[in-house]
mmCIF file as gemmi writes it, N, C-alpha and C atoms, coordinates in Angstrom:
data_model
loop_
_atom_site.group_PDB
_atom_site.id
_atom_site.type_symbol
_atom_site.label_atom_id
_atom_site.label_alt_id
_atom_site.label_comp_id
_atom_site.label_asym_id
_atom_site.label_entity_id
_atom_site.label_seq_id
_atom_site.pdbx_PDB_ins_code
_atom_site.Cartn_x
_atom_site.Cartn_y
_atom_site.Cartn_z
_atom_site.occupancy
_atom_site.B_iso_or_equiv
_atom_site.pdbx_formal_charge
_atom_site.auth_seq_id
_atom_site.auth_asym_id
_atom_site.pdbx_PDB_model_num
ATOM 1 N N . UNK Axp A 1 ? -13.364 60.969 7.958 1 0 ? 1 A 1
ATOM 2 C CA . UNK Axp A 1 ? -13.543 62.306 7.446 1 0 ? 1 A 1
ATOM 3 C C . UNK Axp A 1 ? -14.736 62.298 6.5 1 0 ? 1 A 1
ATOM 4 N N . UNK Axp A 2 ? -15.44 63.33 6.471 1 0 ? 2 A 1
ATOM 5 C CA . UNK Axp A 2 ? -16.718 63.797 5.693 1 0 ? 2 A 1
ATOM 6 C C . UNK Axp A 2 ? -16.133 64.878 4.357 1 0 ? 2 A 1
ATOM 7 N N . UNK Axp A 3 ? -17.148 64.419 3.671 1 0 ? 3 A 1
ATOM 8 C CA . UNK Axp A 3 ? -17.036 65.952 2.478 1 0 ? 3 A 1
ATOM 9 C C . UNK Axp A 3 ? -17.653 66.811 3.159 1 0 ? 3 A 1
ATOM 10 N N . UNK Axp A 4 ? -17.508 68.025 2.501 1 0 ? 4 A 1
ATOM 11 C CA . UNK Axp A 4 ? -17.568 69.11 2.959 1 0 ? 4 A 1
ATOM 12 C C . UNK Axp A 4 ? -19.053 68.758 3.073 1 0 ? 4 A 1
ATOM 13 N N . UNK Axp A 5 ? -19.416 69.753 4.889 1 0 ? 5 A 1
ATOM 14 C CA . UNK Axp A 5 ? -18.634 70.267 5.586 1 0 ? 5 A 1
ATOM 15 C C . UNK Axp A 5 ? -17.078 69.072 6.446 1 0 ? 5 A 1
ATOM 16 N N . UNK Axp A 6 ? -16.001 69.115 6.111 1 0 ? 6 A 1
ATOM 17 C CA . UNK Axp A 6 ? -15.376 68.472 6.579 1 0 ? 6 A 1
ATOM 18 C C . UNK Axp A 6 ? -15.518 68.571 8.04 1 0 ? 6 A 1
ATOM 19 N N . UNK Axp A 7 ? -15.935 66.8 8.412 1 0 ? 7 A 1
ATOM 20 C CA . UNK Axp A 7 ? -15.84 66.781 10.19 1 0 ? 7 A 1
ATOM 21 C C . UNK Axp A 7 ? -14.762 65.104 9.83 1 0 ? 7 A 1
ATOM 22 N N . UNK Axp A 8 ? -14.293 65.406 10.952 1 0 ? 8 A 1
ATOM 23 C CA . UNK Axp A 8 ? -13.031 64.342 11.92 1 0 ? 8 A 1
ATOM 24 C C . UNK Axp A 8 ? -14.18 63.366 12.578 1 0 ? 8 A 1
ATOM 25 N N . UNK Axp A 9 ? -14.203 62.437 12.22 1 0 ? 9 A 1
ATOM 26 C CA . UNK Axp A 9 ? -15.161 60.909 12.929 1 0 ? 9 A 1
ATOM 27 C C . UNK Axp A 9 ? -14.276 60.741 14.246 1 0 ? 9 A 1
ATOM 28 N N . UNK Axp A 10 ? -14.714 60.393 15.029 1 0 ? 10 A 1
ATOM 29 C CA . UNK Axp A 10 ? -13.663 59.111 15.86 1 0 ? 10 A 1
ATOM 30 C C . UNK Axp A 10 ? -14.535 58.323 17.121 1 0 ? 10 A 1
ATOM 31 N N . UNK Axp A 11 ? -14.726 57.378 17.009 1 0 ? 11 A 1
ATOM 32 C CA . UNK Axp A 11 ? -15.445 56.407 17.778 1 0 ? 11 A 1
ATOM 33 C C . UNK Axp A 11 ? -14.458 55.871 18.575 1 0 ? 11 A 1
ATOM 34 N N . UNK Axp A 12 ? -13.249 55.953 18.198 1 0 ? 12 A 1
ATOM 35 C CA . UNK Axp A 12 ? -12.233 55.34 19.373 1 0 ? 12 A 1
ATOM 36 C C . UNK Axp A 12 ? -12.614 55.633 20.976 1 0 ? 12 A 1
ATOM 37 N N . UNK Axp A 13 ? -12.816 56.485 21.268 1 0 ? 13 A 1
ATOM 38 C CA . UNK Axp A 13 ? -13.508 56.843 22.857 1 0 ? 13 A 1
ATOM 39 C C . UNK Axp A 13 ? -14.677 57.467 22.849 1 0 ? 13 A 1
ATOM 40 N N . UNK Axp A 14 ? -15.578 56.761 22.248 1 0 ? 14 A 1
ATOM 41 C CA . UNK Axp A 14 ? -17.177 57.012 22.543 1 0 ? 14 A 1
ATOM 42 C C . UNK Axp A 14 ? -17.171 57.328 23.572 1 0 ? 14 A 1
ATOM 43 N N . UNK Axp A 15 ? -18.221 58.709 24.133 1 0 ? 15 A 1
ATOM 44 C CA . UNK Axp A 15 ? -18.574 58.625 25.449 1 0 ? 15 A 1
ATOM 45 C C . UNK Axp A 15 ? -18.065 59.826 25.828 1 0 ? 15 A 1
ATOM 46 N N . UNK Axp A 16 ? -18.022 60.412 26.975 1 0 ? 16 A 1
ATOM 47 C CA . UNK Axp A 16 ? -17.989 61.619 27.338 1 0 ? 16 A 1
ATOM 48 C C . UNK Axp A 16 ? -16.757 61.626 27.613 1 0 ? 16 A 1
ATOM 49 N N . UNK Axp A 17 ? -15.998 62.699 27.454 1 0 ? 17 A 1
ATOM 50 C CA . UNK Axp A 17 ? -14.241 62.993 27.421 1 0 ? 17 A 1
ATOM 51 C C . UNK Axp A 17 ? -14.1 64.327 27.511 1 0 ? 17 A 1
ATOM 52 N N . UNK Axp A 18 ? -13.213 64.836 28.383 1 0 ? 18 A 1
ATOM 53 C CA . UNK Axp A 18 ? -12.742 66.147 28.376 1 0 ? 18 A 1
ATOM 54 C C . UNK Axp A 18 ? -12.904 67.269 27.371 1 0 ? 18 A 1
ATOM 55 N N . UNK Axp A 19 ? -12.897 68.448 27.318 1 0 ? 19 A 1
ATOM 56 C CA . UNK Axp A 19 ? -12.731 69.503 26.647 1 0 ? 19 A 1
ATOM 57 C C . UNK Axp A 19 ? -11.653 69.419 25.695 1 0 ? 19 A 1
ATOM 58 N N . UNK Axp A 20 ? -11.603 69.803 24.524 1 0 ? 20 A 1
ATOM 59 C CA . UNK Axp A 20 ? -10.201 69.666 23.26 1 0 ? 20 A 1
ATOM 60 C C . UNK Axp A 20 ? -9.402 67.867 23.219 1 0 ? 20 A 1
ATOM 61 N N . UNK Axp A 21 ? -10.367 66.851 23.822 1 0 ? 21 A 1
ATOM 62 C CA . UNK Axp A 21 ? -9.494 65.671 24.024 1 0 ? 21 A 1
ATOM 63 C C . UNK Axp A 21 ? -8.825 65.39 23.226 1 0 ? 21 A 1
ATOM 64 N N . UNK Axp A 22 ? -10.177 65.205 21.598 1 0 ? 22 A 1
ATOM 65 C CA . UNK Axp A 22 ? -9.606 64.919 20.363 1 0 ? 22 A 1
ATOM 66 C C . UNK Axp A 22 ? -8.453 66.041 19.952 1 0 ? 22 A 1
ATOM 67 N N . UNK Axp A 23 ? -8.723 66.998 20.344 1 0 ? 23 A 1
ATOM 68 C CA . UNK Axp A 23 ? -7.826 67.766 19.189 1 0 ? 23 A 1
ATOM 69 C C . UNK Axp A 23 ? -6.256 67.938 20.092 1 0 ? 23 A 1
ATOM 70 N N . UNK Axp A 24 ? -6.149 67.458 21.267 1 0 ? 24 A 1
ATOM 71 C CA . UNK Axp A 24 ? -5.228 67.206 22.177 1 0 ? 24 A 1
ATOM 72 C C . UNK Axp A 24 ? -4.495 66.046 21.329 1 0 ? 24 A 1
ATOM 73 N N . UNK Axp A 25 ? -5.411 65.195 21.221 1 0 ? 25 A 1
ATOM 74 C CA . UNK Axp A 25 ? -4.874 63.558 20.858 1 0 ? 25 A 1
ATOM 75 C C . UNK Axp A 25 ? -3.78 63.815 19.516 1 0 ? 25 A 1
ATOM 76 N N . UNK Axp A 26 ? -5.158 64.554 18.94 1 0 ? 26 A 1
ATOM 77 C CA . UNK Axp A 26 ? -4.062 65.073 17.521 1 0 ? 26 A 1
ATOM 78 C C . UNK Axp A 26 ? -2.651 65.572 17.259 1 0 ? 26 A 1
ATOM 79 N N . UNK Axp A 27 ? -2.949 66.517 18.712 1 0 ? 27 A 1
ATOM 80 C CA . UNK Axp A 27 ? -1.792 67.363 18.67 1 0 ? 27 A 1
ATOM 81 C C . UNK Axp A 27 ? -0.594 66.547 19.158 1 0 ? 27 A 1
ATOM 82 N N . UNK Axp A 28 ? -0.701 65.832 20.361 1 0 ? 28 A 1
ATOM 83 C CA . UNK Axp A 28 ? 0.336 64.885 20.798 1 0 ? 28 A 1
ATOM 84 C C . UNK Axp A 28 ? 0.797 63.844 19.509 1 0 ? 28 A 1
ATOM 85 N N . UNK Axp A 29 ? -0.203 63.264 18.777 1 0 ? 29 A 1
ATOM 86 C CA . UNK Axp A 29 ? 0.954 62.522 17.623 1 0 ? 29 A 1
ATOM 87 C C . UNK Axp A 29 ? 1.064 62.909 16.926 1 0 ? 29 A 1
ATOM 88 N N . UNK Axp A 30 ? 1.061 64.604 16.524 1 0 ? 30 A 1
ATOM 89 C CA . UNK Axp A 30 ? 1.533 65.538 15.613 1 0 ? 30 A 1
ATOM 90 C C . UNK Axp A 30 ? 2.574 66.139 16.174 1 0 ? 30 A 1
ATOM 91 N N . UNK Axp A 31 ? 3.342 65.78 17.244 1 0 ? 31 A 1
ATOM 92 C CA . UNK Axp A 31 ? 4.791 66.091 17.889 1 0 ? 31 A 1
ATOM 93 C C . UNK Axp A 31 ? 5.832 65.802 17.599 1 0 ? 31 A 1
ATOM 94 N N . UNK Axp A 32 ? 5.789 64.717 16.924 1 0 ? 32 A 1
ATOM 95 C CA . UNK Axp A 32 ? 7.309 64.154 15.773 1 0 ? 32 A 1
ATOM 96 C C . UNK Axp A 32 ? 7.01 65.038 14.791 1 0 ? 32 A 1
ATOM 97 N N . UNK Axp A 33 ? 6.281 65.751 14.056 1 0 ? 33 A 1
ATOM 98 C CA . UNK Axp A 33 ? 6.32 66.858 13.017 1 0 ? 33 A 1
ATOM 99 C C . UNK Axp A 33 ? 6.228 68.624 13.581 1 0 ? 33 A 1
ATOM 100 N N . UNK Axp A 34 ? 7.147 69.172 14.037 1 0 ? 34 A 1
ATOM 101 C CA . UNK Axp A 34 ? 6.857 70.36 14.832 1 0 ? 34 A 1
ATOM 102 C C . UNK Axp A 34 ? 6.016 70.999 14.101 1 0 ? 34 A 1
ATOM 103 N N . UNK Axp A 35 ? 6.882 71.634 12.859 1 0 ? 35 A 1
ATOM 104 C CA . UNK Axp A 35 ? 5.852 72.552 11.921 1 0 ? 35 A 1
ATOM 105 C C . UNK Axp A 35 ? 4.33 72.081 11.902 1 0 ? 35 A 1
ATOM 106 N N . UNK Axp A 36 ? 3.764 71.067 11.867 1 0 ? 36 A 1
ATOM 107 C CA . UNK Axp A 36 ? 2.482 70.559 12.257 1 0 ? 36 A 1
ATOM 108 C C . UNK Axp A 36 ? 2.195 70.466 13.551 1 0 ? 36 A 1
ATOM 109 N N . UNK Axp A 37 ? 2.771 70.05 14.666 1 0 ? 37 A 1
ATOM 110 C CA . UNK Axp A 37 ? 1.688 70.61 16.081 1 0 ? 37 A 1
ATOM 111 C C . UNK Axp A 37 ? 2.127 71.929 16.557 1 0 ? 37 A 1
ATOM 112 N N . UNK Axp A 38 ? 2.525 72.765 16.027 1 0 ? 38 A 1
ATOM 113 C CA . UNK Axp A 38 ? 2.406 74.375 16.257 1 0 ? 38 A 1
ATOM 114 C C . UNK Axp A 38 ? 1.663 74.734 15.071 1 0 ? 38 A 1
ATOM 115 N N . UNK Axp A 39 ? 1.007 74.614 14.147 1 0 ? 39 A 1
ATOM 116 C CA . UNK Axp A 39 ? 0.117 74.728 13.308 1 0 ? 39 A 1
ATOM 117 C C . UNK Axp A 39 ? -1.087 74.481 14.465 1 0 ? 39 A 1
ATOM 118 N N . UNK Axp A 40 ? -1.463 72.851 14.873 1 0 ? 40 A 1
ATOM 119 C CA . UNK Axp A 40 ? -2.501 72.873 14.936 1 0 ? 40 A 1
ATOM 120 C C . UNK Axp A 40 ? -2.281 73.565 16.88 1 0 ? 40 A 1
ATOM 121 N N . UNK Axp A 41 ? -1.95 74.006 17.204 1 0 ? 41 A 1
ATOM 122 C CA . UNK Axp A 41 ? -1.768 74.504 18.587 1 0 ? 41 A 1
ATOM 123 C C . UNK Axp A 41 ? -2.15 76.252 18.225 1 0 ? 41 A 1
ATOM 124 N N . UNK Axp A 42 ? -2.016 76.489 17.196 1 0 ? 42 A 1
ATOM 125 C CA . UNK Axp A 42 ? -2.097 77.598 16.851 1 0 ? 42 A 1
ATOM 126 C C . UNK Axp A 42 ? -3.56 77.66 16.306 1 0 ? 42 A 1
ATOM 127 N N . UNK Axp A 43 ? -3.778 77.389 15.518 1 0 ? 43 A 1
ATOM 128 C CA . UNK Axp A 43 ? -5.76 76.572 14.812 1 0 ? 43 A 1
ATOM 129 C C . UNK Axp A 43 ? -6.681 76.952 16.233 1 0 ? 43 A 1
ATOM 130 N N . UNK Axp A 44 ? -5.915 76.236 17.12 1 0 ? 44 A 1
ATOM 131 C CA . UNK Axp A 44 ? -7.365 75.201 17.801 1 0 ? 44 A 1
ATOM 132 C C . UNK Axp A 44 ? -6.466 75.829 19.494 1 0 ? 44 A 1
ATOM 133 N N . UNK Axp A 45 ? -6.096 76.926 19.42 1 0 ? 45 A 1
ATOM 134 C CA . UNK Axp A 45 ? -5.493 77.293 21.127 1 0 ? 45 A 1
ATOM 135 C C . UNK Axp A 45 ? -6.735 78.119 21.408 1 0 ? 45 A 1
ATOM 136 N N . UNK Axp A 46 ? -7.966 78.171 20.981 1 0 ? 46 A 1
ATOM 137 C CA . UNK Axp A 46 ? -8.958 78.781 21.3 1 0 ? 46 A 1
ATOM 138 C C . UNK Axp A 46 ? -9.718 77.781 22.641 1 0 ? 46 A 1
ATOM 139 N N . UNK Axp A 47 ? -9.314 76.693 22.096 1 0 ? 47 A 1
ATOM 140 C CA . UNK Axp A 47 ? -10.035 75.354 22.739 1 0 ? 47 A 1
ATOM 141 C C . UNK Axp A 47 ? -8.814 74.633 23.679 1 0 ? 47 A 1
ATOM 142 N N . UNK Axp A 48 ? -7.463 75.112 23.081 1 0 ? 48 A 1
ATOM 143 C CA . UNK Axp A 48 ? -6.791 74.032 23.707 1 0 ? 48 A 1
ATOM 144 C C . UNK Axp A 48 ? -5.801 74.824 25.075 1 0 ? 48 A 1
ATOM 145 N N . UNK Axp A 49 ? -5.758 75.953 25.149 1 0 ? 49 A 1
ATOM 146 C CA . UNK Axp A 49 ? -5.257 76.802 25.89 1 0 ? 49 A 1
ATOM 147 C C . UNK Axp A 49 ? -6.156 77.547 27.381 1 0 ? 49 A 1
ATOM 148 N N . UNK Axp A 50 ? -7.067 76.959 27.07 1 0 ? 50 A 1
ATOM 149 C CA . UNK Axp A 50 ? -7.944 76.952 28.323 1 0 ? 50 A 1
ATOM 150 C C . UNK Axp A 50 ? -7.798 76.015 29.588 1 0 ? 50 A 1
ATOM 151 N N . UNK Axp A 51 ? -8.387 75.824 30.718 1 0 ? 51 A 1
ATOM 152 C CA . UNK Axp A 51 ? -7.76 75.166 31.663 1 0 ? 51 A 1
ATOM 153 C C . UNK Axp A 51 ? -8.385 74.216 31.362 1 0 ? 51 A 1
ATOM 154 N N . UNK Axp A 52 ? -9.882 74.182 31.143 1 0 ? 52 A 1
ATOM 155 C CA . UNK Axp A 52 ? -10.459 72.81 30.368 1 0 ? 52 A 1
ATOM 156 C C . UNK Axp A 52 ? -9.626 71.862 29.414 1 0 ? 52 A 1
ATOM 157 N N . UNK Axp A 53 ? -8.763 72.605 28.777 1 0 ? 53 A 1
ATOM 158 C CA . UNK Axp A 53 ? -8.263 72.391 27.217 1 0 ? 53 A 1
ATOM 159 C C . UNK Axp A 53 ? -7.012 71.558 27.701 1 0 ? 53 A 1
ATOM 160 N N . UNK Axp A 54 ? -6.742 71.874 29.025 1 0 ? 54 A 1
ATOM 161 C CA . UNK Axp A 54 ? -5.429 71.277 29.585 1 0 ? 54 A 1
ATOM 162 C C . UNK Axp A 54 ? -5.838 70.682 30.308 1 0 ? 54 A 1
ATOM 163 N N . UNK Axp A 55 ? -7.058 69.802 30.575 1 0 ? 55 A 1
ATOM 164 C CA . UNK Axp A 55 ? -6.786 68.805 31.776 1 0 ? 55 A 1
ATOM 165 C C . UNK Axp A 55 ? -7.501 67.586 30.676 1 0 ? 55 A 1
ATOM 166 N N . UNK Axp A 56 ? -8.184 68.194 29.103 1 0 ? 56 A 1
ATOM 167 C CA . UNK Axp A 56 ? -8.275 67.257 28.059 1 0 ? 56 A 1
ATOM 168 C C . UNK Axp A 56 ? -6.751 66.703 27.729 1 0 ? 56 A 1
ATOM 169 N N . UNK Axp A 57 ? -5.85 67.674 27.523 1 0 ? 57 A 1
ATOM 170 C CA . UNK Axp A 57 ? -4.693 67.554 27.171 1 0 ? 57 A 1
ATOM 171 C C . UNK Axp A 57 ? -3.866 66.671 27.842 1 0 ? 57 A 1
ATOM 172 N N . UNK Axp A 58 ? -3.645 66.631 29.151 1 0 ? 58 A 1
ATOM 173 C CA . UNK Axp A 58 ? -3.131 66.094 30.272 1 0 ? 58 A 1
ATOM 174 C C . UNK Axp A 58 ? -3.732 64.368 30.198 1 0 ? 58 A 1
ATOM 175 N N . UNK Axp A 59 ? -4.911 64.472 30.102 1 0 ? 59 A 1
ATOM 176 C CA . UNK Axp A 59 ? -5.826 62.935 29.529 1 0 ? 59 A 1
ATOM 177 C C . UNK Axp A 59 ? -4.896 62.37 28.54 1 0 ? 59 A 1
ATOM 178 N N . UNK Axp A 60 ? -5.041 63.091 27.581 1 0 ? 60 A 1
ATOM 179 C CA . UNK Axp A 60 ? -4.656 62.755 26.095 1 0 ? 60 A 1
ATOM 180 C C . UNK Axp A 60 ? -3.111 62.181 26.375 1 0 ? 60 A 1
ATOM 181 N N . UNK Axp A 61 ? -2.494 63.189 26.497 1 0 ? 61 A 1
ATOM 182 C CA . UNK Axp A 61 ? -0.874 62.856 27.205 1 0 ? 61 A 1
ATOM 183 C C . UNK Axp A 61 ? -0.778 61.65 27.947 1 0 ? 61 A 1
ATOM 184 N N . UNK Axp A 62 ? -1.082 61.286 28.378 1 0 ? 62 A 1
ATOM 185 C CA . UNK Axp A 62 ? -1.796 60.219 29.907 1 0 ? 62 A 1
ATOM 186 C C . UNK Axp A 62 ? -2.115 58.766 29.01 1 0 ? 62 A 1
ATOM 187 N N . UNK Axp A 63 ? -2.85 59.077 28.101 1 0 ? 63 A 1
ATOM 188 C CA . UNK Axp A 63 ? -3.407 57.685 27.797 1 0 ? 63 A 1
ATOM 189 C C . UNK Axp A 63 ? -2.551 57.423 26.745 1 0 ? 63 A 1
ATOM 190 N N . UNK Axp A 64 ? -1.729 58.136 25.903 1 0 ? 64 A 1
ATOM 191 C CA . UNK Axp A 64 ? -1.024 58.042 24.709 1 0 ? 64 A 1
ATOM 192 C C . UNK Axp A 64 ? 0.436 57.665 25.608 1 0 ? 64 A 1
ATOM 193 N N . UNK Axp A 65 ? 1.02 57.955 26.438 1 0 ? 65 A 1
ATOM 194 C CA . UNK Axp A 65 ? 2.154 57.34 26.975 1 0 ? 65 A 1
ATOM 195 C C . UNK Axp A 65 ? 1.99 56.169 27.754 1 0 ? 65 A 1
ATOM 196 N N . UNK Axp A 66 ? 0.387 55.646 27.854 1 0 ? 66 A 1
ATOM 197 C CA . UNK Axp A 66 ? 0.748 54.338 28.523 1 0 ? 66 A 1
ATOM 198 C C . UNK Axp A 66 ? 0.69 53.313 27.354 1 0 ? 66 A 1
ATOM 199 N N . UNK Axp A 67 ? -0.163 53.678 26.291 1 0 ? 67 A 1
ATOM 200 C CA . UNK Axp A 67 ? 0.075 53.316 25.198 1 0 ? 67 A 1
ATOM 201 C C . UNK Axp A 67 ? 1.645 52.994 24.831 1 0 ? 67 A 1
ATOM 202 N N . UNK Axp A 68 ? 2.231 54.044 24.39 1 0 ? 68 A 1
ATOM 203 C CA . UNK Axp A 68 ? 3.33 53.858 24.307 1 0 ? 68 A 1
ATOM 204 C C . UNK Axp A 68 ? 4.288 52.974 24.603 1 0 ? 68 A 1
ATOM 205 N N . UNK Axp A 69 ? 4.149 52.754 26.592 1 0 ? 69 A 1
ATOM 206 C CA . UNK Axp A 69 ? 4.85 52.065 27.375 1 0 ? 69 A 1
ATOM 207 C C . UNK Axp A 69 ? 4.107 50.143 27.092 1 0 ? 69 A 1
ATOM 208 N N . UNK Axp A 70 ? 2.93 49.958 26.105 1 0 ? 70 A 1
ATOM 209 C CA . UNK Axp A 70 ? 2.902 48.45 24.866 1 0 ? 70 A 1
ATOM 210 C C . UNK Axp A 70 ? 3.574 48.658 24.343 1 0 ? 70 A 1
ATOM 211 N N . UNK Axp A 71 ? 4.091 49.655 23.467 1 0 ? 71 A 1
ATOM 212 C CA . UNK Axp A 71 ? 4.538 49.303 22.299 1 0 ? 71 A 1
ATOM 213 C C . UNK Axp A 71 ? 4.359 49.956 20.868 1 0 ? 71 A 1
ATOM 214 N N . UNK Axp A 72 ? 3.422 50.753 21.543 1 0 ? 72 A 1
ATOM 215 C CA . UNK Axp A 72 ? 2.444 51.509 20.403 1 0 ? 72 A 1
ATOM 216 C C . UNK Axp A 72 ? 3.017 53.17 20.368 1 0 ? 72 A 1
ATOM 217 N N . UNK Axp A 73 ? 3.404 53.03 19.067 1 0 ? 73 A 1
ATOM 218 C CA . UNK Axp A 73 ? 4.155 54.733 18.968 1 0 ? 73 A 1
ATOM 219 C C . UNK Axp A 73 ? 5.299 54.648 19.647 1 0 ? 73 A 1
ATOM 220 N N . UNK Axp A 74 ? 6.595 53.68 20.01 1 0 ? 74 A 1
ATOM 221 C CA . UNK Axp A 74 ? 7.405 54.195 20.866 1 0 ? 74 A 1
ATOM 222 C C . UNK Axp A 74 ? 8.203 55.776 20.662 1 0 ? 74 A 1
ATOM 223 N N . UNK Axp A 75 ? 8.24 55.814 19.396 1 0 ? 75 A 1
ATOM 224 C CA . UNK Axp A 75 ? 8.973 56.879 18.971 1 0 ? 75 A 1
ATOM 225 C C . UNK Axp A 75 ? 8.271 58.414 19.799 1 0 ? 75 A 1
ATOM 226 N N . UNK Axp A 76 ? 7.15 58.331 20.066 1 0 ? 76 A 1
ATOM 227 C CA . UNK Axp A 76 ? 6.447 59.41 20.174 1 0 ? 76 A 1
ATOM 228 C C . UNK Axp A 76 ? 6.844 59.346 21.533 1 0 ? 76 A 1
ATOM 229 N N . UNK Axp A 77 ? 7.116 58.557 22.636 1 0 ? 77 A 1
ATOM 230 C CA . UNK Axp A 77 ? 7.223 58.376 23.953 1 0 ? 77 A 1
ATOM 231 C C . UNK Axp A 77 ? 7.626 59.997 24.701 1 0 ? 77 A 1
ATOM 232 N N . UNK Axp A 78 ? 9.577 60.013 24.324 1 0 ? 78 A 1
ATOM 233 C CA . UNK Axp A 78 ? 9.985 61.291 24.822 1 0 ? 78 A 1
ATOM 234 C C . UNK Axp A 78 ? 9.287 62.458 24.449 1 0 ? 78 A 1
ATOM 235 N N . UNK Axp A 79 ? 8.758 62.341 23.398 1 0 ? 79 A 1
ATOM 236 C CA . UNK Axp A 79 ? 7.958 63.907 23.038 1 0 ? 79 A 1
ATOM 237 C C . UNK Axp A 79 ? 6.405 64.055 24.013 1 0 ? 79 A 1
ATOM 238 N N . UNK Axp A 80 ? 6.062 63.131 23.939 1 0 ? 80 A 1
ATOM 239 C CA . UNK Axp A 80 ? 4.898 63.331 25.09 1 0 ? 80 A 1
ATOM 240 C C . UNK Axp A 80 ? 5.271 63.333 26.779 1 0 ? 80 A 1
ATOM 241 N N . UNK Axp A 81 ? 6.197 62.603 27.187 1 0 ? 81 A 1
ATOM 242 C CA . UNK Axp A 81 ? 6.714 63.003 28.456 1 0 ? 81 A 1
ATOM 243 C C . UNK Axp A 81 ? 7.17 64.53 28.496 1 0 ? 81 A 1
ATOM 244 N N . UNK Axp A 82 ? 7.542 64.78 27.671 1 0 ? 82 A 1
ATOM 245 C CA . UNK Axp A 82 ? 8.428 66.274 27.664 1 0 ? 82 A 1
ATOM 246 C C . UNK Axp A 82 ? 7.352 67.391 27.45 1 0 ? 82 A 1
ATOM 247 N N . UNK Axp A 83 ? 6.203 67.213 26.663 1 0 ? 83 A 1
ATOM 248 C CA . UNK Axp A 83 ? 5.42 68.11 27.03 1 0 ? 83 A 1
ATOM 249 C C . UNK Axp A 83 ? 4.134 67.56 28.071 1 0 ? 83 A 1
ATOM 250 N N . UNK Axp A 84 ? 4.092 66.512 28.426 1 0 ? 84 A 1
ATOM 251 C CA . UNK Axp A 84 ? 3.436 66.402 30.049 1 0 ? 84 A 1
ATOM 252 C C . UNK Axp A 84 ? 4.4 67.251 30.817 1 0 ? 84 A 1
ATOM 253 N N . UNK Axp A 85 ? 5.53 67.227 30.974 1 0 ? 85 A 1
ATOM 254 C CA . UNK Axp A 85 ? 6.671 68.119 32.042 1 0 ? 85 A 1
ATOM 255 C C . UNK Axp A 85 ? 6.716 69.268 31.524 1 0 ? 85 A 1
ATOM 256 N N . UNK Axp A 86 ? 6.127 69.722 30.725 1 0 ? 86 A 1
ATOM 257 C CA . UNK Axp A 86 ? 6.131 70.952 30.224 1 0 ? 86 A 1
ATOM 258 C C . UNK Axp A 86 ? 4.926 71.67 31.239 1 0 ? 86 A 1
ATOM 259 N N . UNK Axp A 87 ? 3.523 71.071 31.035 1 0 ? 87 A 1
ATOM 260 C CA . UNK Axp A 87 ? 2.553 71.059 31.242 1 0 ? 87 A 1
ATOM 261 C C . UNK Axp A 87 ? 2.195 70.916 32.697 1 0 ? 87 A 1
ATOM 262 N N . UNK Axp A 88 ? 3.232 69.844 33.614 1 0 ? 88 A 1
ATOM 263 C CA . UNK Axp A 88 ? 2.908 69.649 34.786 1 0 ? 88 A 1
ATOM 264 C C . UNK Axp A 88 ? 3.996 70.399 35.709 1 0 ? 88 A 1
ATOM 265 N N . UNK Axp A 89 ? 5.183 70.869 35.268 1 0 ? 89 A 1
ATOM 266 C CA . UNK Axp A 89 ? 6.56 70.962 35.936 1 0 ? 89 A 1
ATOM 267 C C . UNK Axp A 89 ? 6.979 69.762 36.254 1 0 ? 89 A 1
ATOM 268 N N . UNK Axp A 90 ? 6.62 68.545 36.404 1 0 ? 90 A 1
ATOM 269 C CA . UNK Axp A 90 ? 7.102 67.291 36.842 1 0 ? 90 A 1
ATOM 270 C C . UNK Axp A 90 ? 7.539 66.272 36.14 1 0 ? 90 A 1
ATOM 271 N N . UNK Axp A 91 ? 8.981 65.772 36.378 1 0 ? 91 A 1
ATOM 272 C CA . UNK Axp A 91 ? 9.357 64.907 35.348 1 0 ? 91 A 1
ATOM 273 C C . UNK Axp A 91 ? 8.436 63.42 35.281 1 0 ? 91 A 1
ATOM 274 N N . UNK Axp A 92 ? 8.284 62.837 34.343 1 0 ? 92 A 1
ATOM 275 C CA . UNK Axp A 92 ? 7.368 61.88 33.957 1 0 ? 92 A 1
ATOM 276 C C . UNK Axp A 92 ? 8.659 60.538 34.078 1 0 ? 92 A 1
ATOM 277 N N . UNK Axp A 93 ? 7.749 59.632 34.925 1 0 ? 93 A 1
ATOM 278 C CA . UNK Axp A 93 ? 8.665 58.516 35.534 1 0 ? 93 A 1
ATOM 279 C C . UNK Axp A 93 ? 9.062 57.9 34.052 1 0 ? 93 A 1
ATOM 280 N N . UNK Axp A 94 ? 9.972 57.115 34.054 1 0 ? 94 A 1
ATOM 281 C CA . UNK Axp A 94 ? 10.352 56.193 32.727 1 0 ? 94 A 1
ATOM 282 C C . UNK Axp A 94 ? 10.539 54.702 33.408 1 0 ? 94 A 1
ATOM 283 N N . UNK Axp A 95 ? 9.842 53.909 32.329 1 0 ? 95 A 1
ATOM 284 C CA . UNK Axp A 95 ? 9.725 52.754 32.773 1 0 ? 95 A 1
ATOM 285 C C . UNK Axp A 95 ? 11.196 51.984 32.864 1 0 ? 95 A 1
């Protein structure tokens, strides 16, 4: 993070990435706190409610549950399957 003007850094996926990826990414491990990812779904549905915004989203979802399926965030697991099946109609396999 920067002083004002506050900007969000992230070098984690240098390189070209979908529409709303980051703010997708955000939103998915801001899903164990509801009142916070309906905040930021609400902020940023300018960007994230578009079809662009959902196939960033769908990424984001995607790479954060295989994550998951190491080890990383398990807690977050069901909340991101559940809104991939939200998102896709299709239930999300479980390992």
């Amino acid at each position: 993070m920067t002083r004002a003007p506050l900007i969000l850094l992230d070098w984690e996926n240098r390189g070209r990435l979908p529409v709303g990826y980051d703010l997708n990414l955000l939103h998915a491990y801001s899903l164990a706190a509801p009142v916070t990812a309906a905040r930021i779904r609400r902020e940023f549905g300018h960007v994230l409610d578009t079809d662009a915004g959902r196939t960033g989203e769908l990424i984001a979802l995607g790479q954060l549950l295989q994550a998951c399926s190491r080890g990383v965030h398990p807690h977050l697991a069901p909340l991101v399957a559940r809104q991939a099946e939200h998102l896709t109609g299709t239930p999300v396999p479980t390992p």
